[in-house]
Each structure stands twice: as C-alpha cells, then as structure tokens.
KEMAR-418104 format. One record per residue (C-alpha): residue number from 1; z, x, y. Coordinates in steps of 0.001 Angstrom, whole numbers, always signed. Layout:
! KEMAR-418104
num|c3|c1|c2
NUM|Z|X|Y
...
END
This chain:
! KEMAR-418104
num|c3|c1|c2
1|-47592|+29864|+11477
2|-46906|+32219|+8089
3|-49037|+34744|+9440
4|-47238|+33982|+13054
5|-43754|+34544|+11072
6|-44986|+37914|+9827
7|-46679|+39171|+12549
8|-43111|+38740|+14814
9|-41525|+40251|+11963
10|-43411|+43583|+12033
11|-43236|+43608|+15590
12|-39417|+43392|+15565
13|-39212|+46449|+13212
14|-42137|+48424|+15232
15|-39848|+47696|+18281
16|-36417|+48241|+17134
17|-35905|+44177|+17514
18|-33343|+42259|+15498
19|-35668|+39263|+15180
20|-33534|+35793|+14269
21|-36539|+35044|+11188
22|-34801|+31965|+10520
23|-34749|+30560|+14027
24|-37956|+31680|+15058
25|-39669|+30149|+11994
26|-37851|+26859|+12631
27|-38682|+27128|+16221
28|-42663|+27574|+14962
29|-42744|+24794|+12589
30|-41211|+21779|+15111
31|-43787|+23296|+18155
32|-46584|+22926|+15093
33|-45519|+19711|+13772
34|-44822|+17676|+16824
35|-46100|+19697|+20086
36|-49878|+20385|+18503
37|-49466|+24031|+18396
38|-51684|+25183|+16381
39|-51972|+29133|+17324
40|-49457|+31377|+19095
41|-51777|+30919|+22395
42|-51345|+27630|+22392
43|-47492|+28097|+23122
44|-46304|+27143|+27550
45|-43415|+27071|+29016
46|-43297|+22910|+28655
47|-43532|+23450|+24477
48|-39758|+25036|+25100
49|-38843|+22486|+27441
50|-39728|+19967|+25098
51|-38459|+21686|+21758
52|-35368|+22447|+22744
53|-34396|+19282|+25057
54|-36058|+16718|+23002
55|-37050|+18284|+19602
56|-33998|+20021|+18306
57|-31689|+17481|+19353
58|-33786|+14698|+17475
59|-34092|+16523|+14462
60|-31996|+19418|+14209
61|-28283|+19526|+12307
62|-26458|+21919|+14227
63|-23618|+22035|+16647
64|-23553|+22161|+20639
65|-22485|+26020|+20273
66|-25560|+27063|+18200
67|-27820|+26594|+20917
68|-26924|+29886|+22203
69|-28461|+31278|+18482
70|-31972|+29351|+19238
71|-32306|+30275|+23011
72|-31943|+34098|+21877
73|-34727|+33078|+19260
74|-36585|+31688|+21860
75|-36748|+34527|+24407
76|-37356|+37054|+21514
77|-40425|+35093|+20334
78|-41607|+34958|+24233
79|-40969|+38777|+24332
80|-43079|+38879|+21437
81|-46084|+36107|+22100
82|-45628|+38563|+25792
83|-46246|+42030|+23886
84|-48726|+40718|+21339
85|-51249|+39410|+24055
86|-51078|+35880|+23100
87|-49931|+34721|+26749
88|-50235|+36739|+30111
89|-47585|+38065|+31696
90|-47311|+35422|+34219
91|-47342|+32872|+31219
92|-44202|+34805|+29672
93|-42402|+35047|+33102
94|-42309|+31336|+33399
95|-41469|+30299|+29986
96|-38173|+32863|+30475
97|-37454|+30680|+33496
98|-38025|+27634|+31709
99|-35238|+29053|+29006
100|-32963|+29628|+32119
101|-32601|+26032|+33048
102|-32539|+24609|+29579
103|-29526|+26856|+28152
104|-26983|+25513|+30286
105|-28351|+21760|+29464
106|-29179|+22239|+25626
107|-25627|+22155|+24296
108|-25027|+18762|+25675
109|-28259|+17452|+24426
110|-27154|+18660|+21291
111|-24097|+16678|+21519
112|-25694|+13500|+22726
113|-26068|+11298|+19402
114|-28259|+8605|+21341
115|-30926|+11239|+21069
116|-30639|+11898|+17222
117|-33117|+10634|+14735
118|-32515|+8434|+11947
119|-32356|+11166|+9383
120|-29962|+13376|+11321
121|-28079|+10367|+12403
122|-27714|+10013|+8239
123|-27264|+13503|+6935
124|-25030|+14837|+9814
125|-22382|+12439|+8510
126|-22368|+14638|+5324
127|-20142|+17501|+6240
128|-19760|+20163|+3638
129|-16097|+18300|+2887
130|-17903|+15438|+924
131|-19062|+17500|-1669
132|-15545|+17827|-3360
133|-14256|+14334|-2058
134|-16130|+11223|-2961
135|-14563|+8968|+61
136|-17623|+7540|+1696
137|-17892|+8402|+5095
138|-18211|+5841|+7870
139|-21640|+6508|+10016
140|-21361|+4119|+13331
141|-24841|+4261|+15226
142|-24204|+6097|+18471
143|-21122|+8040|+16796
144|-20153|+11566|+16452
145|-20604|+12745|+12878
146|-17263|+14443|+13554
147|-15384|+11603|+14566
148|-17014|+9240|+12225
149|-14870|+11747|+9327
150|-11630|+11916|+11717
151|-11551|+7902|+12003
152|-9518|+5841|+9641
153|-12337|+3596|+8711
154|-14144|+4936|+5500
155|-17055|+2527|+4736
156|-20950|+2975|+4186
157|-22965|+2601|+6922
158|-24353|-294|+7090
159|-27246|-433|+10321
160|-30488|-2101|+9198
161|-32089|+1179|+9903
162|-30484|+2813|+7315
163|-31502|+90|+4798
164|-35050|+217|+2131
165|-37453|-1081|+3986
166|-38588|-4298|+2343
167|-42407|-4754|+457
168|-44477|-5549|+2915
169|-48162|-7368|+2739
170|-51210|-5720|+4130
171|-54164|-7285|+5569
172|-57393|-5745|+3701
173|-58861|-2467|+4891
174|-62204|-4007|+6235
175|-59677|-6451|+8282
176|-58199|-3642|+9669
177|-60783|-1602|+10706
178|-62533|-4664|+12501
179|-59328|-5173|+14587
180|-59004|-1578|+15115
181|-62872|-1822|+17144
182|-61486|-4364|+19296
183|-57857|-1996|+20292
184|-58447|-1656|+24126
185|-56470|+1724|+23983
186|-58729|+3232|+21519
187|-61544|+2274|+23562
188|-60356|+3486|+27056
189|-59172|+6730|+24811
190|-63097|+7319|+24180
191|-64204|+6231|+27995
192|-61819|+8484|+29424
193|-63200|+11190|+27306
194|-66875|+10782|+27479
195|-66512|+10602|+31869
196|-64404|+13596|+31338
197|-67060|+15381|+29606
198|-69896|+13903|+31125
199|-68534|+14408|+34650
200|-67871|+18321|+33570
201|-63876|+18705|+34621
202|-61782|+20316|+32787
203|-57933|+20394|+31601
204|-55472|+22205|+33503
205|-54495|+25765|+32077
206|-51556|+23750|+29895
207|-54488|+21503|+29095
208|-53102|+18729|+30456
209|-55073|+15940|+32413
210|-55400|+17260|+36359
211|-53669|+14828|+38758
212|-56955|+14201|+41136
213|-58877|+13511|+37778
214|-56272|+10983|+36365
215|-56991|+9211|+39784
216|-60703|+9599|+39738
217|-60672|+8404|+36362
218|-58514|+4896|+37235
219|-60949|+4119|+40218
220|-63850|+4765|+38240
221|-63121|+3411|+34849
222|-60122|+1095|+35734
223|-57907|+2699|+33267
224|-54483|+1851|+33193
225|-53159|+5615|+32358
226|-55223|+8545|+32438
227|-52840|+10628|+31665
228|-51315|+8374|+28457
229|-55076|+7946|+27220
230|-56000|+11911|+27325
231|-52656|+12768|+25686
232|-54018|+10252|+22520
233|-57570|+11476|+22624
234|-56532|+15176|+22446
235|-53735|+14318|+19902
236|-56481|+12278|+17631
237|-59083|+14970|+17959
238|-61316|+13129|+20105
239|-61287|+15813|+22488
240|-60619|+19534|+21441
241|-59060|+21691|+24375
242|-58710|+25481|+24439
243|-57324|+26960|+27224
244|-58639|+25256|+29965
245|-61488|+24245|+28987
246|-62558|+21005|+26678
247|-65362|+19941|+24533
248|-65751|+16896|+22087
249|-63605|+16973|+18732
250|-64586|+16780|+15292
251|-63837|+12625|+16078
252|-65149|+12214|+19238
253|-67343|+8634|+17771
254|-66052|+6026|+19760
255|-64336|+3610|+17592
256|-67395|+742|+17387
257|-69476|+3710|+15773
258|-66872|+4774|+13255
259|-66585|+4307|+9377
260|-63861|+2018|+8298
261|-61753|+4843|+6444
262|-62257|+7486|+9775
263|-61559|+4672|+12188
264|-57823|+3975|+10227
265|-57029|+7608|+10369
266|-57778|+7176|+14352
267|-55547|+4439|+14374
268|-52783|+5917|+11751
269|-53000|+9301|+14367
270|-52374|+6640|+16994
271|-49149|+4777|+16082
272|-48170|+8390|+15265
273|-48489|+9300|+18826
274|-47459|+6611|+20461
275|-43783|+6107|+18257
276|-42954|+9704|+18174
277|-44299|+11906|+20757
278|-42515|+12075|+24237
279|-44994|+9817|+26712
280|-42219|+9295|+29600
281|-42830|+5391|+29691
282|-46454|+5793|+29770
283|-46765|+3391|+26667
284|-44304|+729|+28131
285|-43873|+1352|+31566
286|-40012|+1967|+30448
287|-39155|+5562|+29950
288|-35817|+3999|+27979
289|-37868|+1563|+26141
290|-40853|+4296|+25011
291|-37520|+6618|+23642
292|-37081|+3069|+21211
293|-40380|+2373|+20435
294|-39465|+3287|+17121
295|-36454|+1257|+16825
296|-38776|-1868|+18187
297|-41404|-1818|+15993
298|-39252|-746|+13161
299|-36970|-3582|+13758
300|-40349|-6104|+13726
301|-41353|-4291|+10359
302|-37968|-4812|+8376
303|-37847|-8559|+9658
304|-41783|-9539|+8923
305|-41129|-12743|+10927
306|-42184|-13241|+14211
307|-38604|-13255|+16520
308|-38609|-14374|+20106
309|-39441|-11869|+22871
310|-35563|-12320|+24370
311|-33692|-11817|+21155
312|-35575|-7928|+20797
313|-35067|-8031|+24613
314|-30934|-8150|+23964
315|-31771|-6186|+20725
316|-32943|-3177|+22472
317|-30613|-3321|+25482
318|-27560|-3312|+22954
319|-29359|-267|+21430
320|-29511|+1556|+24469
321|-33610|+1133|+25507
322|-31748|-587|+28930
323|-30102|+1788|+31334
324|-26370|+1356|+32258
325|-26412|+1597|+35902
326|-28625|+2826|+39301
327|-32298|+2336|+40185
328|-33761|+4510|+37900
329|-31615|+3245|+35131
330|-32494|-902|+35534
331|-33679|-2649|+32803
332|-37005|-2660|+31514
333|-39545|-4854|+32434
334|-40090|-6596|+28691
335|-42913|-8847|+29523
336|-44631|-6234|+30821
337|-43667|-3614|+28503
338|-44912|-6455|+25416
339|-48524|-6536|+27612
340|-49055|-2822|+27075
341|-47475|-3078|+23636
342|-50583|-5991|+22591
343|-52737|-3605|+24847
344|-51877|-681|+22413
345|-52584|-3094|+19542
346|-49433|-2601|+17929
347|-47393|-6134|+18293
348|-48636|-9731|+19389
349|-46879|-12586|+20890
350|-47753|-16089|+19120
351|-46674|-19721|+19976
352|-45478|-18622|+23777
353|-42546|-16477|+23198
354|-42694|-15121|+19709
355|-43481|-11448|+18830
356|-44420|-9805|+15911
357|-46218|-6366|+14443
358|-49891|-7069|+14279
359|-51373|-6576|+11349
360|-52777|-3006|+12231
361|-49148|-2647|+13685
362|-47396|-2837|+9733
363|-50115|-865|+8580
364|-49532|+1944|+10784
365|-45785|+1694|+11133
366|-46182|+2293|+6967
367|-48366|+4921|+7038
368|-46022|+6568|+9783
369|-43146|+5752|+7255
370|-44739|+7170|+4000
371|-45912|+10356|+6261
372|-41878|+10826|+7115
373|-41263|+10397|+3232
374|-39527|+7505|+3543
375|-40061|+4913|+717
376|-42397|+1955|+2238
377|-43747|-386|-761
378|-46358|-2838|-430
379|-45794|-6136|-1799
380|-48849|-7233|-4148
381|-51180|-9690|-4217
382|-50062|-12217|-5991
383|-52520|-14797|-6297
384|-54089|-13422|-9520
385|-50599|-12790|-10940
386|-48887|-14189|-14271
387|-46703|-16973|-13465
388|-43225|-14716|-14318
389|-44777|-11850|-11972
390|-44918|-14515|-8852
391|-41332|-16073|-9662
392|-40032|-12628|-9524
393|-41464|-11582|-6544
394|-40463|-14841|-4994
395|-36837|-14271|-6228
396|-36827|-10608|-4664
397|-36036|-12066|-1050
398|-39748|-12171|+516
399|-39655|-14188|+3877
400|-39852|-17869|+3510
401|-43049|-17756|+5735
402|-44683|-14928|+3230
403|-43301|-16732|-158
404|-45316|-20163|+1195
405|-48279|-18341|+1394
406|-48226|-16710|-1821
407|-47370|-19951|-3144
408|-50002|-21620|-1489
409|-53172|-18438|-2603
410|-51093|-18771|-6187
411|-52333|-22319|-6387
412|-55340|-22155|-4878
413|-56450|-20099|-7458
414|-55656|-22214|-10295
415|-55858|-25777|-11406
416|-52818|-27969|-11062
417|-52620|-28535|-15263
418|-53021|-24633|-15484
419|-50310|-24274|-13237
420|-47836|-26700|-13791
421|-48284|-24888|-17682
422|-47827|-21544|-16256
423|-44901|-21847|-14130
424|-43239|-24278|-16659
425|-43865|-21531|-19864
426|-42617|-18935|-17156
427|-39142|-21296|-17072
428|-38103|-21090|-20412
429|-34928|-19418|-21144
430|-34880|-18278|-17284
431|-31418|-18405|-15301
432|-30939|-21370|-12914
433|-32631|-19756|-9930
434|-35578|-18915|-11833
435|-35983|-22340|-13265
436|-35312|-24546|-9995
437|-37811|-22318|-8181
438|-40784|-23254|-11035
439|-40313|-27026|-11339
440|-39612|-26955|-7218
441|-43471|-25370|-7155
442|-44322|-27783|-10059
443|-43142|-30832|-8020
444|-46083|-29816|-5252
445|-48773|-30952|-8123
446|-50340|-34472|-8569
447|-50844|-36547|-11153
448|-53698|-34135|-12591
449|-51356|-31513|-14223
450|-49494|-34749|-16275
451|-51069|-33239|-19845
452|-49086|-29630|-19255
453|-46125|-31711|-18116
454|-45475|-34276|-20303
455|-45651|-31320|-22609
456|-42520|-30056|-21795
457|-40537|-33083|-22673
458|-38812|-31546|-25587
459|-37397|-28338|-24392
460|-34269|-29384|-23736
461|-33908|-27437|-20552
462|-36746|-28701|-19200
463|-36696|-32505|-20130
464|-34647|-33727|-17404
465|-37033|-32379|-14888
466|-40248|-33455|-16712
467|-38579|-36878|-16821
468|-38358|-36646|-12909
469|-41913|-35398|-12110
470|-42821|-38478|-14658
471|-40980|-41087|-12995
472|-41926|-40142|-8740
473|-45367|-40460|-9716
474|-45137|-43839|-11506
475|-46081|-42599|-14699
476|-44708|-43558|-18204
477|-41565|-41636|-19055
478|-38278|-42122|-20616
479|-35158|-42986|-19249
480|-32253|-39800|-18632
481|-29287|-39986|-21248
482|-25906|-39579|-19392
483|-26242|-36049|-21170
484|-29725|-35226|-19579
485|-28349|-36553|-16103
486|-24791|-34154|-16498
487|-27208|-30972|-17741
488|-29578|-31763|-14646
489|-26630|-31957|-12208
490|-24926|-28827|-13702
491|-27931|-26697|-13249
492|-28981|-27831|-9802
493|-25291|-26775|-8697
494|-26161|-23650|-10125
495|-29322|-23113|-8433
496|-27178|-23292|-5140
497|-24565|-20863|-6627
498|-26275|-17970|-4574
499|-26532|-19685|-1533
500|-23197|-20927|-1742
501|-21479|-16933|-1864
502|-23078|-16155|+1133
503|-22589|-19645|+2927
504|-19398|-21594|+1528
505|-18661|-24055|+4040
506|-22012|-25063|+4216
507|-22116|-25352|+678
508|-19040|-27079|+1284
509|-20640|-29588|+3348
510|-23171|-30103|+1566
511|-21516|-31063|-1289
512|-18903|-33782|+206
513|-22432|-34960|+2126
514|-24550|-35604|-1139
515|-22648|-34277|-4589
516|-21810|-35445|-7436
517|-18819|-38083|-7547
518|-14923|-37218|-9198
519|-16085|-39019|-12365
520|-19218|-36901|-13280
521|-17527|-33514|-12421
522|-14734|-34502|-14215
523|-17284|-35217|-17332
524|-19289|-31843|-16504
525|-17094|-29701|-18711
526|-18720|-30987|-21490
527|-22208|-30137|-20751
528|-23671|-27302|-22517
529|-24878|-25016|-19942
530|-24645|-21544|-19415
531|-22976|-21937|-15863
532|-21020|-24614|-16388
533|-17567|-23039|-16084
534|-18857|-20834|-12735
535|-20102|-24313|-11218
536|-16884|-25961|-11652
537|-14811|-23247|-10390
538|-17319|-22946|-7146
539|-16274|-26276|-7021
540|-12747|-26224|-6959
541|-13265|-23635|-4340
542|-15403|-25406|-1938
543|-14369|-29392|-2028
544|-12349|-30662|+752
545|-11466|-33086|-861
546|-8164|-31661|-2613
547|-8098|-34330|-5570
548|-11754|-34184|-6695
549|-11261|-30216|-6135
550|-8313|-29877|-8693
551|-10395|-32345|-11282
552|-12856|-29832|-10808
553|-10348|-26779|-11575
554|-9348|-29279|-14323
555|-12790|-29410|-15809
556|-13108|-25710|-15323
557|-10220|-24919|-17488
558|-11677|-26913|-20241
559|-14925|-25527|-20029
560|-13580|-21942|-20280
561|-11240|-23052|-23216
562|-14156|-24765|-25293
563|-16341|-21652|-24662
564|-13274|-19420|-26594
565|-12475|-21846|-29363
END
C-alpha cells in the first residue's frame, strides 16, 4: 500500500491532479486492514460501499461534513486505479456509481454513534478543548461526543466496556487445539472448500461465493451457510482467490490434519472474522445481533461467569442488538442465535440456561484484544505459587468460581501441614483481609496439618485463630482470654470492613442478626488492633439500634484519643 501511495502520487503530478495523500492513504490502509485488499486490483465497487458506510463510521474521528473530503478521495483514487490499469473500465464506472449513492447517506452514518467503535466512542469525547481544561468529560454510550461536552453532567465514563479487562485463565494450548478439531464451522469451512475445488467452480469476478453454488453446496454438503463459510475460508487463507478464479491457500489442511500452533492461528483468524467483519446475520441469523457480537462475547469475557441466556438476551436488546419497531426490525431469535454461536465454537450453554465463552472463545476474544492493543492479562497458574503470591491474587477480585479452583489446585499440590505453614507464615503482619482469607483456607485442613498449627500459638495475631482450629477438631488447646476473644472480634469486623462500604445495610443486618453485644463493643476500644477505631466508627454508622450505636461512637472516641496520647 506504500508503493500504492506513491504510485497515485506520481500519477497526480503526471496528470495535473491535486491528489488528497492523506485521505487516500487512510482510505488504503482500512480497505487493507479490514476488507483483505491486498493489491490495488483487488479494490470493487462493494470495498467503497463497505469503507465508507461501515468502516469510516466505526473507526474514523471526523465530522458528518468531512465526508464530502473522503468521497473526493475516493473518486480520485478510482480515476487513478481506472488510468493505471488496475480495474477495467467497466469496473471504474460502477464503483463511481457506487460513490453516487453513498455520498448522500455517508454524512448521517457518520453521525450515527450506535455505529462507532469502542475506541472512537472513547477518544471522540476528547475535543481539542480538554487539553487546556482538566474537567472530565462525560462519555454516555450511544451519545454525541458534542453533546456529551455541552451537557451539565461532567463525570468519567463509566460503561464496563471502557473498563481493564480483568486477568483471565487459559485452558492449555494442547486443550485448545483438541477443541479447535472438533469446531463444526472450521470443519464445514474446509468441506465447502475442498467440493469447491474438487467440483472445479469458481468465485464470482468480486470473488464472492456464486448464488447457484451456495445452493449446490447446502444440498450436497448440508451446510448451514455457504456463503458465511467461504467468506472464513478465504479470510483464513484456506482458499486463495484472484480474480475469479480460486485455488487452495497456503492453509488449506483441514483442521484434524493441522499442527497445534497453525490450527490456533486458524482459529485466532476465525474469532477475528466472525467479531469484526460485516457477515449481515450470517453468524447469528440476526443482522442486529452479528453488529454486537462484539459487545456479547466481550460482555461474557469481562464477567468469566457463566450468566443466564435471558439476562444477555435483555443485555443486548438494551444495547441496541434488538430492533425498535417493523418486521425487519423484530427481535432476534436468541436461542437460535446461541445454537450458531456453540456451532461457531465461541460460547456454550451449561446447566440448561447458562452461557458462557468456551474456552477457545476467551482465548480468541484475547488474542483479538491484544491484536487491537488493548491490554488483556492472563491470570497465572497458581498452583505452584508461594503462599503470599495466591493470597494476592485471591485478594485482586478473581471470580468466586475461579478463586475455588485455584484454591482447590493450590492444595492439591501440597500437603495439609505444608500448607496450613505456608498460608499461616504468609499471615503475619498482613492487614485484616489478608489474614481472614489464610486461616479461612487453613480452616479447610484436617487434623494432619496440627504440627504447623499449633505452631502458631504465640504470634499474638494469630493465637486466637489457632486456638479455634484447635478446639473444632477436639484437639488440646487453651482456653481464649477476654483479650484474645475482643482482638478476634475486632479483626473479624474488620475483615467485613470492605464488604460493608459497598453493602451497608446488609452489613447492617448482619450485624444486629449475629454481632457482638453493647458490652463487648463498648470494651473494644481497648483492644490493640490496628482497625480498631475504623471498626467502631463503621459501627456507629451501621447499628440500628441507636443506643448500642452511640456506645459504639463512644468507644470510637476513646480509641482515637488513646491512639494520640
């Protein structure tokens, strides 16, 4: 496309033509990155339909009124691809027409934020203005960059697409590849393109799949759609077309026959294709619902639980995937757009009504991310990690589902005395959080880790728990001091102290359901704890009960007072 760039350029000047470099260059790069156009010949009259309708307003910044600037581009590079020899005469004439009907449409498309990406959605909120003034702009999904500044609101934005995308855990490579074999779609991707082949018919001149061969193809091969299947094969370099004719790619093997590495760039090419290319509800059946594929299965990623089919049924409606009124515009189908979704290998329903990425799904959602240059960590493997490494990472907000299983491989690989001294080393001198989280894991052990245990009896911030652990399983122990039993109590508010900022009438309830009585937070003040003043005030906040709340305020009061004198 360099060489392209020059070669217009030295054409405008050999012609007396002010060429729009710029433009045409930009123009170049989104047909090469997105359309597959990969020489100058390879440019029809549907590339300009498709970069300028669906394209430029995904992924260009630019106002309605510019699109007068990139049509002129447009029919100077035609003039050009025209005069060069890369396209026919009869090729030019109908990409000129094609410009025609898209100039008086583009503007509007341009204007249409429910067709911007996530990036321009982001950046176009960042008018030259905010430079010199530091008053964050609000950025509404759906809303004008433009009226997002004029409103009075002036917050970040705060849609879950816009957020880091959390660690995620992959299944193993070998894993992956084995699943990948058993994708129908890759398979019917290779059928379709062996018959083709084999059967001798070729693309039409666009290289597109003929109409009477899509429907030879379904009767003989029962293949759900032709037309979706050759789109993949071409895009993945199973099939290589040039002009109108076609001849196996450099990865024609069918999947089975493929090296594990090859077969999970097939599949990486795949998810690319099936997210981000234009395929008119040929992946879903839903036009509406293929334009938020993206939004689906990056929804599924950032969550990394399974969710119920109906919840990212409302989801997607609410983000637009359902149409607002007419036949054309009814609601998806969303059971059978999940069938072609498992079909495609990229989600799976489990337990009846629960869907989720598959496993080949986060992989290639990641690898889609990472190619976007968007930050997409992995979470590690934690089962051979120290015991501070796995409290950490179990602090950082995995998934409850996803912490159990670390905690359960983090075991596993250990045995319970070696453990229990691991996690309980790991607890020293940790806040709260940190600490309730390694004796909870602790309490999962039996009688076997007693020895690394009982060790723990004299650290003093340990004791009280070590005296618990001791006493469920019936083993020798000494009795809790009134001092031991305050210190416990103290801390195990303050384990809930989190929990209780984002949730304070549940906290609330909690506490008048099962917390310590008036006389022992009255007596807490004297504790010597770290948190003891911010567990007291919590408290005053949170009881009901407005006499044990202002002997909590009390005890606050004191606590803060001893800590100064």
């Amino acid at each position: 496309m360099n060489r392209a760039i020059d070669d217009l350029r030295a054409w405008g000047r050999a012609h007396g033509v002010d060429v729009d470099v710029d433009e045409a260059r930009l123009l170049c790069d989104y047909a090469s990155d997105y359309l597959e156009v990969r020489r100058l010949g390879d440019f029809a009259p549907e590339t300009f339909d498709e970069l300028l309708l669906s394209i430029y307003p995904r992924k260009v910044i630019a106002p309605p009124e510019s699109a007068r600037e990139t049509l002129a581009a447009a029919r100077t590079l035609v003039d050009f691809l025209q005069s060069a020899g890369h396209v026919p005469g009869s090729t030019a004439v109908r990409m000129r027409a094609t410009l025609d009907r898209v100039e008086p449409e583009m503007p509007a498309a341009l204007a249409d934020t429910s067709r911007y990406g996530m990036a321009k959605s982001i950046f176009s909120a960042i008018g030259p203005e905010a430079l010199d003034d530091p008053t964050p702009v609000t950025l509404v999904p759906g809303q004008r960059a433009d009226d997002a500044q004029a409103g009075d609101a002036h917050e970040l934005c705060d849609c879950a697409s816009c957020s880091p995308l959390p660690a995620v855990r992959l299944a193993g490579r070998t894993g992956l590849a084995a699943a990948a074999r058993e994708v129908p779609l890759l398979a019917d991707a290779h059928r379709l393109a062996e018959w083709m082949l084999a059967e001798g018919r070729i693309p039409t001149v666009k290289g597109g799949l003929r109409v009477k061969d899509a429907a030879a193809a379904s009767a003989a091969l029962a293949l759900p759609e032709p037309a979706l299947l050759w789109g993949l094969a071409v895009h993945t370099g199973v099939l290589k077309v040039t002009g109108a004719s076609v001849a196996a790619g450099g990865g024609f093997a069918p999947p089975a026959a493929r090296a594990d590495d090859d077969l999970l760039d097939l599949w990486a090419g795949t998810v690319k294709f099936l997210v981000e290319r234009a395929t008119a509800g040929r992946v879903t059946g839903s036009p509406a619902l293929d334009d938020r594929l993206y939004d689906l299965c990056d929804m599924l990623y950032r969550v990394q639980v399974p969710v119920m089919t109906q919840v990212v049924a409302d989801r997607l409606a609410e983000t637009g995937a359902a149409g607002e009124g007419g036949e054309a515009d009814a609601a998806p189908d969303f059971g059978r757009a999940v069938a072609r979704l498992a079909y495609c290998g990229l989600v799976e329903v489990i337990e009846g009504d629960m869907l989720t990425l598959t496993p080949l799904g986060v992989w290639g959602m990641r690898e889609l991310y990472r190619d976007l240059g968007i930050d997409a960590p992995e979470a590690p493997d934690l089962a051979g990690a120290g015991a501070h490494d796995l409290i950490d990472a179990l602090l950082s907000g995995a998934p409850a589902e996803q912490a159990e299983q670390d905690i359960s491989r983090w075991l596993a690989h250990r045995t319970p005395e070696g453990a229990a001294a691991d996690l309980l080393a790991a607890a020293g001198g940790k806040p709260a959080v940190a600490r309730g989280l390694a004796v909870t894991i602790v309490d999962r052990l039996g009688p076997e880790a007693e020895p690394a245990v009982r060790g723990h009896l004299a650290d003093p911030e340990l004791r009280p728990y070590v005296i618990h652990w001791l006493t469920s399983r019936g083993l020798p122990t000494p009795a809790l001091t009134q001092e031991e039993l305050l210190w416990m109590s103290v801390d195990m508010l303050a384990l809930a102290m989190p929990a209780a900022g984002d949730d304070l009438d549940e906290f609330a309830a909690n506490i008048a359901a099962s917390g310590p009585p008036a006389h022992m937070i009255e007596e807490m003040w004297r504790v010597d704890h770290p948190d003891v003043a911010e567990v007291l005030e919590l408290l005053g906040r949170a009881l009901t009960d407005d006499t044990v709340a202002k002997i909590a305020r009390k005890a606050a009061f004191k606590a803060r007072s001893r800590s100064i004198g």
